[in-house]
N, C-alpha and C positions, 0 to 999 in steps of 0.2 A: 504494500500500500504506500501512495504517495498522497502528501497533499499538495495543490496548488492552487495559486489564487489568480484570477482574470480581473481586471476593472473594466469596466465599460458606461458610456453616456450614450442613454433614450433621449432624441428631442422629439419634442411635440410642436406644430404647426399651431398658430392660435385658431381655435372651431369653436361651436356653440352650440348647443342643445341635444351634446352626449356627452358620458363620461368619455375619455379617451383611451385609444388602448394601443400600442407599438409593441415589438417586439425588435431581439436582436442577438445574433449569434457569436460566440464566445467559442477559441478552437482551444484546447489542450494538447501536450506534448505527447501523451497518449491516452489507450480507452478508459471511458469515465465511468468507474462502478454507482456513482450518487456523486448529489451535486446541491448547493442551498446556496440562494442571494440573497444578499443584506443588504441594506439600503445605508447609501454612504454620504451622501447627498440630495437636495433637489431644490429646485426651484420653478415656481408657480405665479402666473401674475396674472391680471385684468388688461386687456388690450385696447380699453374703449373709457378709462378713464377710474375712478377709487369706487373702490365697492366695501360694503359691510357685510363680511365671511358670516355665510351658515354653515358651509360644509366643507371642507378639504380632503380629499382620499389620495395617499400615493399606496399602490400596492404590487408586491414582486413577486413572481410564480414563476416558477422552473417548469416549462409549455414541453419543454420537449430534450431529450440525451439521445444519441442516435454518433455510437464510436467515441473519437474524441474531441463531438460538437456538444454546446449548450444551448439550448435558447433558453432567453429571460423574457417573458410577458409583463411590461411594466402597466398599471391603470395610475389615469391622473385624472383628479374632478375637482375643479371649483367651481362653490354654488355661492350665488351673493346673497341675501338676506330677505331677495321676494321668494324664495323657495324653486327657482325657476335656475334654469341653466339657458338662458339667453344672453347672456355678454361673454362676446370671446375670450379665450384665455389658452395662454400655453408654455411651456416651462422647458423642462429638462428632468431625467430621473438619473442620477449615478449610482450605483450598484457595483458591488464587489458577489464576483461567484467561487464558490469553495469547494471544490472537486474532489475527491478522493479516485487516484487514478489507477491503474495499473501499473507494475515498478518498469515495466519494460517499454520503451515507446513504440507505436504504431510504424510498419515500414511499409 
């Protein structure tokens, strides 16, 4: 068993009237028995001017392993204060992935 770590930045486009949701793949030096992302950062804003936050979601899931790929499913949502997701918004999610790999690399 090895471990290793990957970092990687999800950006998001500023949209409105969804949560959002990217994805993005992370390669290791070989095949990945399990894998968990942590959230290492983010940032999230209003693109149409100051809003009063009701809701903020950033959330990381491990979508998919497949040899010695990752993907990290990142969701991002800001709601302002009508309850409504109608003012665009969009940020960035940073994330560190922690693999436990195989000792011998992929050839």
């Amino acid at each position: 068993m090895v471990v290793e770590f990957r970092q990687l930045t999800i950006h998001f486009d500023p949209t409105r009237g969804r949560k959002q949701r990217e994805s993005q793949t992370v390669t290791f030096g070989s095949t990945v028995q399990k894998a968990e992302a942590m959230l290492k950062g983010f940032r999230q804003r209003y693109n149409n001017g100051d809003h009063h936050v009701l809701e903020q979601e950033v959330d990381l899931d491990i979508t998919r392993i497949s040899g010695n790929a990752v993907t990290v499913t990142a969701d991002l949502l800001l709601r302002d204060g009508s309850g409504n997701i109608d003012d665009p918004f969009s940020g960035f999610v940073q994330a560190v992935v922690v693999a436990d790999t195989a000792a011998n690399p992929q050839t």
